[in-house]
mmCIF file of the N, C-alpha and C atoms, coordinates in Angstrom:
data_MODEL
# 
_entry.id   MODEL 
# 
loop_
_atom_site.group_PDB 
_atom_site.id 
_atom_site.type_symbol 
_atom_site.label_atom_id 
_atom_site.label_alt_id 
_atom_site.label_comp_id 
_atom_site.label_asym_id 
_atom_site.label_entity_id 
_atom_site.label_seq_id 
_atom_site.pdbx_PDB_ins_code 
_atom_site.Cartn_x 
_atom_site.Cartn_y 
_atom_site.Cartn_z 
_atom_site.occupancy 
_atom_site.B_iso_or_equiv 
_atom_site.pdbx_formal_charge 
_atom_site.auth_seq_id 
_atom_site.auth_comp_id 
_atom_site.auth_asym_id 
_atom_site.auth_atom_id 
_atom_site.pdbx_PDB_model_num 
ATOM 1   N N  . UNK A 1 1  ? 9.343   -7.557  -10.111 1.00 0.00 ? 1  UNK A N  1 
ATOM 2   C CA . UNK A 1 1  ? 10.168  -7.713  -8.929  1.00 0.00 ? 1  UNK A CA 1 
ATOM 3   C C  . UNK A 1 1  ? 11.608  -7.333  -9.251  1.00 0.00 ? 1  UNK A C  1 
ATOM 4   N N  . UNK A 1 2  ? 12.486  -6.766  -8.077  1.00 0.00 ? 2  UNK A N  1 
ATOM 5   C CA . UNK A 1 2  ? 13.449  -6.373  -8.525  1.00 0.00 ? 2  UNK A CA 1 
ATOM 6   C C  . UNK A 1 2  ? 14.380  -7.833  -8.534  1.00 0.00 ? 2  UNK A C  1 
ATOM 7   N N  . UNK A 1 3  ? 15.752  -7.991  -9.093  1.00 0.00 ? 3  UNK A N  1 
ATOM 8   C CA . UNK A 1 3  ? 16.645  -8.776  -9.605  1.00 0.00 ? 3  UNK A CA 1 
ATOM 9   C C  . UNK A 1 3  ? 16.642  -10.228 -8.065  1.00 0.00 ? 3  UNK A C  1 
ATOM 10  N N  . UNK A 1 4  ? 17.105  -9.453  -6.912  1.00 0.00 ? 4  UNK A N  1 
ATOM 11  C CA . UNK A 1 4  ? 17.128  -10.492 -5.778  1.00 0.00 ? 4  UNK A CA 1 
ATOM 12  C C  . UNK A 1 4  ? 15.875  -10.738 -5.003  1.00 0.00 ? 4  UNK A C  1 
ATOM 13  N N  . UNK A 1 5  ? 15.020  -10.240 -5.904  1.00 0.00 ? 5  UNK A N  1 
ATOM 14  C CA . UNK A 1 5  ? 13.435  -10.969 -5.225  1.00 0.00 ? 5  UNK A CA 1 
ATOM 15  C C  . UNK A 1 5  ? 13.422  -12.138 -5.368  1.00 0.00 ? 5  UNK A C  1 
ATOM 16  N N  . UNK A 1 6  ? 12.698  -13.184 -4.579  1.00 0.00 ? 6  UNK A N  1 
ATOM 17  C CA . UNK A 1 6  ? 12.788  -14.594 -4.638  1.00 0.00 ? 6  UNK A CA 1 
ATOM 18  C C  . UNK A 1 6  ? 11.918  -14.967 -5.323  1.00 0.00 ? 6  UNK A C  1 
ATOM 19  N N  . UNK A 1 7  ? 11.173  -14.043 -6.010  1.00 0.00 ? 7  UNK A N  1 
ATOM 20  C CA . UNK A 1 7  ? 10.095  -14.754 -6.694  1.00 0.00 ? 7  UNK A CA 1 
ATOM 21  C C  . UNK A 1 7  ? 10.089  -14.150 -8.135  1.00 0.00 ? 7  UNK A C  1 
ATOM 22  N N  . UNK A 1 8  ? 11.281  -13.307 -8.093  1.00 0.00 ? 8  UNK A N  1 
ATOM 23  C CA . UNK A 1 8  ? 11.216  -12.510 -9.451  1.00 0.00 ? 8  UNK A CA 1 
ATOM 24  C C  . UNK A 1 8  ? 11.491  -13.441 -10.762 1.00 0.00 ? 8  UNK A C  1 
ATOM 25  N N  . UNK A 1 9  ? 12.177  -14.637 -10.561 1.00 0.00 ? 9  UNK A N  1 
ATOM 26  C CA . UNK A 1 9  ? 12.334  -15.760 -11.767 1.00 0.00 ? 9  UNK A CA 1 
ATOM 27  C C  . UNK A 1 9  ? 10.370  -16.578 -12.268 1.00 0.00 ? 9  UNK A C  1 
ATOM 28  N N  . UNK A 1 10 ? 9.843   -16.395 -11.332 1.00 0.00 ? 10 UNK A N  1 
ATOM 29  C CA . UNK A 1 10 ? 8.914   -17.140 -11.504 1.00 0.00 ? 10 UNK A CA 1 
ATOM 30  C C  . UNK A 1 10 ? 7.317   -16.207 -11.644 1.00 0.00 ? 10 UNK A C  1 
ATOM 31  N N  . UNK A 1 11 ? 7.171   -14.879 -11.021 1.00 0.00 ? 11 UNK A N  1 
ATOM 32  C CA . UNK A 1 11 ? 6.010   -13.989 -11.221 1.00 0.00 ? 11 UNK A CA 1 
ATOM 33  C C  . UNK A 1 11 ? 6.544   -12.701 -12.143 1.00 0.00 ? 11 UNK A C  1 
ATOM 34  N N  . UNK A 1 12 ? 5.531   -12.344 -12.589 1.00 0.00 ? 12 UNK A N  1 
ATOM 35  C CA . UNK A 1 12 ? 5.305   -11.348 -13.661 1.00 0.00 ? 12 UNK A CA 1 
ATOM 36  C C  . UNK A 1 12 ? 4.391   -10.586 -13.178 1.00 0.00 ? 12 UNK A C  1 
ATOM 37  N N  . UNK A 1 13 ? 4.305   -8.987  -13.833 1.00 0.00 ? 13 UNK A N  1 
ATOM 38  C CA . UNK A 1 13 ? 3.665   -7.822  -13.097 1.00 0.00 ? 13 UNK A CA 1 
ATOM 39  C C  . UNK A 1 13 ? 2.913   -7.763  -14.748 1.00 0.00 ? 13 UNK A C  1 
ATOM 40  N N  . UNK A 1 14 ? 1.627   -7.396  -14.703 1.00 0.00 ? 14 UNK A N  1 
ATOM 41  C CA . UNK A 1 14 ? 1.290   -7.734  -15.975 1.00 0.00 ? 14 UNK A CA 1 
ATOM 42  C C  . UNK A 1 14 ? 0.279   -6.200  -15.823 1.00 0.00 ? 14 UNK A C  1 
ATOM 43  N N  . UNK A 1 15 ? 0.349   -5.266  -16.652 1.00 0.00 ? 15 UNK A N  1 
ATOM 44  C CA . UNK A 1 15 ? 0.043   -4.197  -16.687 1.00 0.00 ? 15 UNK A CA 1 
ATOM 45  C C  . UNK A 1 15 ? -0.878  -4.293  -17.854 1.00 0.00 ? 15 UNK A C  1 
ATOM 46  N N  . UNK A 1 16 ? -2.562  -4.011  -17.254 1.00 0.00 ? 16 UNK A N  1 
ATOM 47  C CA . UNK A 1 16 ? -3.793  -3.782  -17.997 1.00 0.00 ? 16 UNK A CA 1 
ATOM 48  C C  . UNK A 1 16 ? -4.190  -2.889  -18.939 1.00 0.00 ? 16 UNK A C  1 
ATOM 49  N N  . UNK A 1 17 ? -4.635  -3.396  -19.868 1.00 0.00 ? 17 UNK A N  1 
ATOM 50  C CA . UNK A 1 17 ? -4.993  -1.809  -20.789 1.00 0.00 ? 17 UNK A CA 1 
ATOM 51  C C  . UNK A 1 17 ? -5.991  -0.763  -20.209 1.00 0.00 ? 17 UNK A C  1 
ATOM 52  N N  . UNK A 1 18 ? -6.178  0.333   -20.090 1.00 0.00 ? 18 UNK A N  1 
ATOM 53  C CA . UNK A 1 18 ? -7.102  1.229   -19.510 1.00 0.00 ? 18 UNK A CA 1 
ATOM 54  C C  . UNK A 1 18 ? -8.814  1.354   -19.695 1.00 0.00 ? 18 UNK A C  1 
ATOM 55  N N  . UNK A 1 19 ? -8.874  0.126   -20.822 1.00 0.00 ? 19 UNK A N  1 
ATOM 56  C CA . UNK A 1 19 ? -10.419 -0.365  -20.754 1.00 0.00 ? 19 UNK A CA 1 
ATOM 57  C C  . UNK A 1 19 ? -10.634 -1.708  -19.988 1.00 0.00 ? 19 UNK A C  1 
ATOM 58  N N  . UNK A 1 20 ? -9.377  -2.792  -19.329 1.00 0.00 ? 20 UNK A N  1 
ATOM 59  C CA . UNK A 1 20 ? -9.413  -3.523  -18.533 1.00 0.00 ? 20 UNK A CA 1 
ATOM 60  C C  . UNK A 1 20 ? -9.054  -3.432  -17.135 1.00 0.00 ? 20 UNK A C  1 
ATOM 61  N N  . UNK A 1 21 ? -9.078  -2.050  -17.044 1.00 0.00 ? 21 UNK A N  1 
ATOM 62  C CA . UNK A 1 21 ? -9.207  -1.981  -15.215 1.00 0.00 ? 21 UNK A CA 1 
ATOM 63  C C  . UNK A 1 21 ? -9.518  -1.871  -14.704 1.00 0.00 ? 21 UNK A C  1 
ATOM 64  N N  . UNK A 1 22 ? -9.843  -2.010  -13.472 1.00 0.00 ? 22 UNK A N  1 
ATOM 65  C CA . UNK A 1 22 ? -10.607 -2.372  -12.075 1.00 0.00 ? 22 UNK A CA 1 
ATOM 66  C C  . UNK A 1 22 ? -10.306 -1.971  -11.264 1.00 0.00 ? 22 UNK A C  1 
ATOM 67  N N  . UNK A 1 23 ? -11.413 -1.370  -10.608 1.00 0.00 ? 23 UNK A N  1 
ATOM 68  C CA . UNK A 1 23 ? -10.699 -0.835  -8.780  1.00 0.00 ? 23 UNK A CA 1 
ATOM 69  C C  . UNK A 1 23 ? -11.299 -1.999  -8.369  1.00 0.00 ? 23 UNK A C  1 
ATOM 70  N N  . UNK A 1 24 ? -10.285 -2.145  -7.103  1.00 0.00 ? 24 UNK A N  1 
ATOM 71  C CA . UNK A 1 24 ? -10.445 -2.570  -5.780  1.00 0.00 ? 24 UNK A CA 1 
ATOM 72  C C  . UNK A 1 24 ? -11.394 -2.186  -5.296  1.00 0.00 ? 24 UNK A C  1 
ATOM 73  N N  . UNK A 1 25 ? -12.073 -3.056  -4.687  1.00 0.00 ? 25 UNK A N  1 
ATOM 74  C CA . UNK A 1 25 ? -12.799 -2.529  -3.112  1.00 0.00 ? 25 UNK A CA 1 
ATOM 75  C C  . UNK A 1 25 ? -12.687 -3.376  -1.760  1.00 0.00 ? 25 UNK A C  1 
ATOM 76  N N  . UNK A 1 26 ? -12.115 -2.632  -1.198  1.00 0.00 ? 26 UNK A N  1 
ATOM 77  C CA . UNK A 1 26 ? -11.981 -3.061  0.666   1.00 0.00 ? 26 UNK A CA 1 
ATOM 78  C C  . UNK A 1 26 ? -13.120 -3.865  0.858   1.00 0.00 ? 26 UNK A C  1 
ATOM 79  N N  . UNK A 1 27 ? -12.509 -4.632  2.034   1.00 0.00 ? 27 UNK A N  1 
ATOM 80  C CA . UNK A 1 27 ? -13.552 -5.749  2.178   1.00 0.00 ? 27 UNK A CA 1 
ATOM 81  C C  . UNK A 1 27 ? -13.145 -6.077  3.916   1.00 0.00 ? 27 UNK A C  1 
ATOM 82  N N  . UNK A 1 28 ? -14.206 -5.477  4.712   1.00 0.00 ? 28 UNK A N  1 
ATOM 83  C CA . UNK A 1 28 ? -13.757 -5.815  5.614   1.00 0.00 ? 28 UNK A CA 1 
ATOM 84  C C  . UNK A 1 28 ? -14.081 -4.286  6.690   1.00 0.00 ? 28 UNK A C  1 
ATOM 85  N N  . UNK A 1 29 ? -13.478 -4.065  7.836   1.00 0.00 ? 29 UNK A N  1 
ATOM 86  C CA . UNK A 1 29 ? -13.712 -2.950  8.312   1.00 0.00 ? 29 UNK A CA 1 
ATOM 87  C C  . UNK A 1 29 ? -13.847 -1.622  7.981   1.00 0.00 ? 29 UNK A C  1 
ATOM 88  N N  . UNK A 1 30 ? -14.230 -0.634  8.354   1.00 0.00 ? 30 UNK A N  1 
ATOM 89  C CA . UNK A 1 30 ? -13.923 0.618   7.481   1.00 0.00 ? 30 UNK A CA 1 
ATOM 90  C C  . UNK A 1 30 ? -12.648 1.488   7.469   1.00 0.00 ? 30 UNK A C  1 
ATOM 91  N N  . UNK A 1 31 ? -12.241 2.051   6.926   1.00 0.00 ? 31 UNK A N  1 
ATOM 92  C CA . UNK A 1 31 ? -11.039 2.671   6.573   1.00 0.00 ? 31 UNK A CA 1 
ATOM 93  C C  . UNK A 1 31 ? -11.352 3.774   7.959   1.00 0.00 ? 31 UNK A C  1 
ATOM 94  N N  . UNK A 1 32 ? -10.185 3.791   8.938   1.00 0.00 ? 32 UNK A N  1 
ATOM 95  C CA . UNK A 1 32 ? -10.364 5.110   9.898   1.00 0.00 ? 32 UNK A CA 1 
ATOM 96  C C  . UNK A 1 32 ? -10.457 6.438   9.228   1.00 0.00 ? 32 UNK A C  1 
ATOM 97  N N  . UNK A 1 33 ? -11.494 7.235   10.159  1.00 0.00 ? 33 UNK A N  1 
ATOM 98  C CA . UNK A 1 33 ? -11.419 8.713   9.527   1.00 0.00 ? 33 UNK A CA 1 
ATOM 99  C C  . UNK A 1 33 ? -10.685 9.491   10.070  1.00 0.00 ? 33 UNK A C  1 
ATOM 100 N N  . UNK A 1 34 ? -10.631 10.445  9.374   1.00 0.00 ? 34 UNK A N  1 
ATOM 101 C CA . UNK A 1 34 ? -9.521  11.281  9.591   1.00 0.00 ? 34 UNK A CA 1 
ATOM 102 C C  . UNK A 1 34 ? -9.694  13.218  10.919  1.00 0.00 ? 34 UNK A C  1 
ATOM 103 N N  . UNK A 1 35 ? -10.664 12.215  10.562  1.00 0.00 ? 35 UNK A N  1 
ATOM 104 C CA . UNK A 1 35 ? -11.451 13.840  11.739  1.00 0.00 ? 35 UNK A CA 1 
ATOM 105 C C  . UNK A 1 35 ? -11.589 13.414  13.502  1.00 0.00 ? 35 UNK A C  1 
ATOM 106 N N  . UNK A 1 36 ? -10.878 12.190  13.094  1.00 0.00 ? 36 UNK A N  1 
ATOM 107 C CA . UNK A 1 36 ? -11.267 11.672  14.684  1.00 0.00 ? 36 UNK A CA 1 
ATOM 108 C C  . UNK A 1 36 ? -10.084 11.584  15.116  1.00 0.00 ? 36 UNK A C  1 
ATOM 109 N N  . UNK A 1 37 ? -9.744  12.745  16.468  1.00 0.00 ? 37 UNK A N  1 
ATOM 110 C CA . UNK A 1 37 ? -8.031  12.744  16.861  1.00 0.00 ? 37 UNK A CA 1 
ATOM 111 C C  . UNK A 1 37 ? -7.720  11.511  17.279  1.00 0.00 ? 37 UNK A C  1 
ATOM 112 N N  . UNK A 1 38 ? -8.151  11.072  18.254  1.00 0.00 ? 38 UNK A N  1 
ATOM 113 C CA . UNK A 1 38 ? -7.740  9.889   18.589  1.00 0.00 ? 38 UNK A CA 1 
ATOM 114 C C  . UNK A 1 38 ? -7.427  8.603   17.905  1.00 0.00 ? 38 UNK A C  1 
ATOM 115 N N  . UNK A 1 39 ? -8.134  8.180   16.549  1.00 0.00 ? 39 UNK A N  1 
ATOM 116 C CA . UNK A 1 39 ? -7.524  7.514   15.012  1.00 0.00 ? 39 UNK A CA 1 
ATOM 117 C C  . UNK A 1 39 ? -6.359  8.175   14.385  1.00 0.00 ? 39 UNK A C  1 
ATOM 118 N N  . UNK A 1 40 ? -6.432  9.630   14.742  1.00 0.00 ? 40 UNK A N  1 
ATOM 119 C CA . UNK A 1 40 ? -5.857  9.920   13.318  1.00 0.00 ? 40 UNK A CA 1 
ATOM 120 C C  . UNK A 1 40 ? -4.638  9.128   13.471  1.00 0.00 ? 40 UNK A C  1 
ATOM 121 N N  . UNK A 1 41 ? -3.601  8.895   14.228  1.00 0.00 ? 41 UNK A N  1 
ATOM 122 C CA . UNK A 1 41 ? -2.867  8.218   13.664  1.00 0.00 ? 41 UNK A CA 1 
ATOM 123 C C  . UNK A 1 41 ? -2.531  6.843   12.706  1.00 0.00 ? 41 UNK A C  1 
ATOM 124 N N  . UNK A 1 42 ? -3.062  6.160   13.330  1.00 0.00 ? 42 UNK A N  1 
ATOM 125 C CA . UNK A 1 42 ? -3.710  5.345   12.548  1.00 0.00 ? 42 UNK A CA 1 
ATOM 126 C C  . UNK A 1 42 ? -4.521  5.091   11.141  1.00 0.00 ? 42 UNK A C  1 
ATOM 127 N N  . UNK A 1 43 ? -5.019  6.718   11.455  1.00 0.00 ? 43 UNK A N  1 
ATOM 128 C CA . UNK A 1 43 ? -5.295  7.104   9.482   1.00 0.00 ? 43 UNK A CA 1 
ATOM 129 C C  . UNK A 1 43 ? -4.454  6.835   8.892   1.00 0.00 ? 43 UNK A C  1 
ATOM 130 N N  . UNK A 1 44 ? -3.592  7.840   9.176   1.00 0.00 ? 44 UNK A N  1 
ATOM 131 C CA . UNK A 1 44 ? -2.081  8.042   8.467   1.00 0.00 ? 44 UNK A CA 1 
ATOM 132 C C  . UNK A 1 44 ? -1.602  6.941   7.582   1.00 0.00 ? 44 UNK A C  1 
ATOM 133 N N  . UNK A 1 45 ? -0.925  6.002   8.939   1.00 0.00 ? 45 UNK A N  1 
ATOM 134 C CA . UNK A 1 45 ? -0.910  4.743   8.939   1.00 0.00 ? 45 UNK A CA 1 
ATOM 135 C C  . UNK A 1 45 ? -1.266  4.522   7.596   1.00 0.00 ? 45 UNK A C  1 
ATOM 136 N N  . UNK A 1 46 ? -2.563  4.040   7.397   1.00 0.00 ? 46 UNK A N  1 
ATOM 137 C CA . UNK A 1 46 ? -3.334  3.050   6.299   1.00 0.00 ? 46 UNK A CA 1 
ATOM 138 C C  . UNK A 1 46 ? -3.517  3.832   5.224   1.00 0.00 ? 46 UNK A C  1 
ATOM 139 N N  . UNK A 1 47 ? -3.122  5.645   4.987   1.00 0.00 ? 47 UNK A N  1 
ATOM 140 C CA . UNK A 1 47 ? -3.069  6.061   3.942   1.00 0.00 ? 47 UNK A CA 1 
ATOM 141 C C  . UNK A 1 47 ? -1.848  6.231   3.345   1.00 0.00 ? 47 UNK A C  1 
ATOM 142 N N  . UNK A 1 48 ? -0.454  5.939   4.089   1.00 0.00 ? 48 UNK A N  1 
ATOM 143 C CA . UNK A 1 48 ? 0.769   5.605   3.992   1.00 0.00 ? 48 UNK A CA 1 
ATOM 144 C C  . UNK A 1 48 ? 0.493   4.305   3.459   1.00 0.00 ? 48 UNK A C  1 
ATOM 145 N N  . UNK A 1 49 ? -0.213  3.366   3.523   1.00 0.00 ? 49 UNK A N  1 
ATOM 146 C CA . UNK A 1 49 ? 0.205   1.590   2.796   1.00 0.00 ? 49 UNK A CA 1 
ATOM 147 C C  . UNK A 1 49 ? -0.476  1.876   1.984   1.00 0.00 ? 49 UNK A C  1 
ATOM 148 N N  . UNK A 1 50 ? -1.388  2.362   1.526   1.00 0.00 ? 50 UNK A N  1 
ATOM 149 C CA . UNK A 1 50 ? -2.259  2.427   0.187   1.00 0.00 ? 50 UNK A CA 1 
ATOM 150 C C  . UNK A 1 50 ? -1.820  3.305   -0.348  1.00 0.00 ? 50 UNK A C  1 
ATOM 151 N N  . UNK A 1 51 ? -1.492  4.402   -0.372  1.00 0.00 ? 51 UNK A N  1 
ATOM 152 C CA . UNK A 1 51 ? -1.187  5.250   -1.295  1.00 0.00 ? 51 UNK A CA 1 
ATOM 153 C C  . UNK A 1 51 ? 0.334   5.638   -1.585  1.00 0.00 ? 51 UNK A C  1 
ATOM 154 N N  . UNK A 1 52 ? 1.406   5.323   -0.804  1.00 0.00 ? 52 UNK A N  1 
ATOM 155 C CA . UNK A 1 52 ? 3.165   5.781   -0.757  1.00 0.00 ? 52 UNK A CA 1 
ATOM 156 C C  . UNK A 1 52 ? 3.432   4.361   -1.342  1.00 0.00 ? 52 UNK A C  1 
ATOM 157 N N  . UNK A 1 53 ? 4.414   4.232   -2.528  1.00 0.00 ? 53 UNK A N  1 
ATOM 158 C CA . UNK A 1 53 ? 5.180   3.227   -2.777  1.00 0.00 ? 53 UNK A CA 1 
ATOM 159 C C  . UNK A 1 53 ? 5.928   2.607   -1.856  1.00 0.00 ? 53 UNK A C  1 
ATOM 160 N N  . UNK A 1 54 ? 6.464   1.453   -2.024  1.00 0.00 ? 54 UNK A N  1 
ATOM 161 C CA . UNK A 1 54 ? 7.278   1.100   -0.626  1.00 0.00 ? 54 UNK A CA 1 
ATOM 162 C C  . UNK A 1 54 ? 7.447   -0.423  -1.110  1.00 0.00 ? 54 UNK A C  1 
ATOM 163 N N  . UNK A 1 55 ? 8.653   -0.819  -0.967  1.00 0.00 ? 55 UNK A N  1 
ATOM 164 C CA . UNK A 1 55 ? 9.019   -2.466  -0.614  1.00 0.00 ? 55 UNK A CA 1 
ATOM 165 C C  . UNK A 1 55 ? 9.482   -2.608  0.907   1.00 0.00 ? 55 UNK A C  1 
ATOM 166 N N  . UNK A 1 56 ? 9.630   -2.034  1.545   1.00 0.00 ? 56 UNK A N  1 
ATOM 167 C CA . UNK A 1 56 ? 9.662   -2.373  3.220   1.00 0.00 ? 56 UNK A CA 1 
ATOM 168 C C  . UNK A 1 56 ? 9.353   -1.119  3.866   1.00 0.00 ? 56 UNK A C  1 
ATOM 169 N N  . UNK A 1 57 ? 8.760   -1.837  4.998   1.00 0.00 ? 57 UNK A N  1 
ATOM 170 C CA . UNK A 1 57 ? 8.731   -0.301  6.038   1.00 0.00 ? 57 UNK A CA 1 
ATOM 171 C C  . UNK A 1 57 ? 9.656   0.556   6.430   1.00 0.00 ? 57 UNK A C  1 
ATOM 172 N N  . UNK A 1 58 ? 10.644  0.273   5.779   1.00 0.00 ? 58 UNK A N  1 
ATOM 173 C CA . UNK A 1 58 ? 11.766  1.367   6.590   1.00 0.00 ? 58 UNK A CA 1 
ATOM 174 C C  . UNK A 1 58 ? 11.828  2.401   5.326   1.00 0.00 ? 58 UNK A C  1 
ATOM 175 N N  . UNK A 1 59 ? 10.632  2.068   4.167   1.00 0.00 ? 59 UNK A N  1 
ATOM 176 C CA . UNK A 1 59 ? 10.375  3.477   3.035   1.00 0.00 ? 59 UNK A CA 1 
ATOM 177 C C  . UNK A 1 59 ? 9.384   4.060   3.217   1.00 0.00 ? 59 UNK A C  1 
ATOM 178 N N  . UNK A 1 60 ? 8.148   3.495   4.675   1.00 0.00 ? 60 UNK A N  1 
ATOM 179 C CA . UNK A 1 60 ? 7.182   4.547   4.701   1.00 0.00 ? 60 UNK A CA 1 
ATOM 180 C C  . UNK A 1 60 ? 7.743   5.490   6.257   1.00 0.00 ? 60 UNK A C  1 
ATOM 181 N N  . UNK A 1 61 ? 8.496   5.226   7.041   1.00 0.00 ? 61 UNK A N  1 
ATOM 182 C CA . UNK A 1 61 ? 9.176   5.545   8.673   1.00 0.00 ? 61 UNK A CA 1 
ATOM 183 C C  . UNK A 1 61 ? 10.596  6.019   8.400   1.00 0.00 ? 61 UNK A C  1 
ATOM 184 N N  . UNK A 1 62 ? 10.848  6.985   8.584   1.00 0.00 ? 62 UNK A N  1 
ATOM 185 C CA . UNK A 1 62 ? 11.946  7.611   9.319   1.00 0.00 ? 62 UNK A CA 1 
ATOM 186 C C  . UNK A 1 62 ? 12.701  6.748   10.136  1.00 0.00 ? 62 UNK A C  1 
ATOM 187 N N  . UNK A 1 63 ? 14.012  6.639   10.338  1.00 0.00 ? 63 UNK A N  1 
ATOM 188 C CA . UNK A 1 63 ? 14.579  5.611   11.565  1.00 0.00 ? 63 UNK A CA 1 
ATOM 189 C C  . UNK A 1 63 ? 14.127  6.360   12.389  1.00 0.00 ? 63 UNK A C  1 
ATOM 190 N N  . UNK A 1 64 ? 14.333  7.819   12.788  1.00 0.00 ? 64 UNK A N  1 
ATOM 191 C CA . UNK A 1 64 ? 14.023  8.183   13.878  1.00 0.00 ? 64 UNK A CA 1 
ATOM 192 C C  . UNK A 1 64 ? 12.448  8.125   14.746  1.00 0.00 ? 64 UNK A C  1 
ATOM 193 N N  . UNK A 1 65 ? 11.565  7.506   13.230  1.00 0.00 ? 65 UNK A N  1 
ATOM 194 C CA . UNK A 1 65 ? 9.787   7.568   13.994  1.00 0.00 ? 65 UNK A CA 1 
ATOM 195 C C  . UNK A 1 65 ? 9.746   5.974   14.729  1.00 0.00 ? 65 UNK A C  1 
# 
């Protein structure tokens, strides 16, 4: 966490060796596809939170979007 995180005195980011890692798996609805116009935005969306770094939304949006 960076310096004025509120939790940065008390949690730790603890980085696995490459024979102790694990994917994730979703749990829950399916991920929208991307071939369907009417989702696609919404693809986007959820491939912007999983995959773009970001500590707030105003690092995955444009002010102007």
């Amino acid at each position: 966490f960076q310096s004025m995180h509120q939790q940065c005195s008390s949690h730790v980011l603890q980085l696995l060796k490459p024979g102790d890692r694990q994917v994730p798996v979703p749990i829950g609805p399916g991920l929208p596809r991307r071939d369907r116009v009417e989702i696609y935005e919404r693809y986007c969306r959820v491939m912007l939170i999983l995959f773009k770094p970001w500590r707030t939304h105003t690092d995955l949006r444009l002010p102007s979007q």
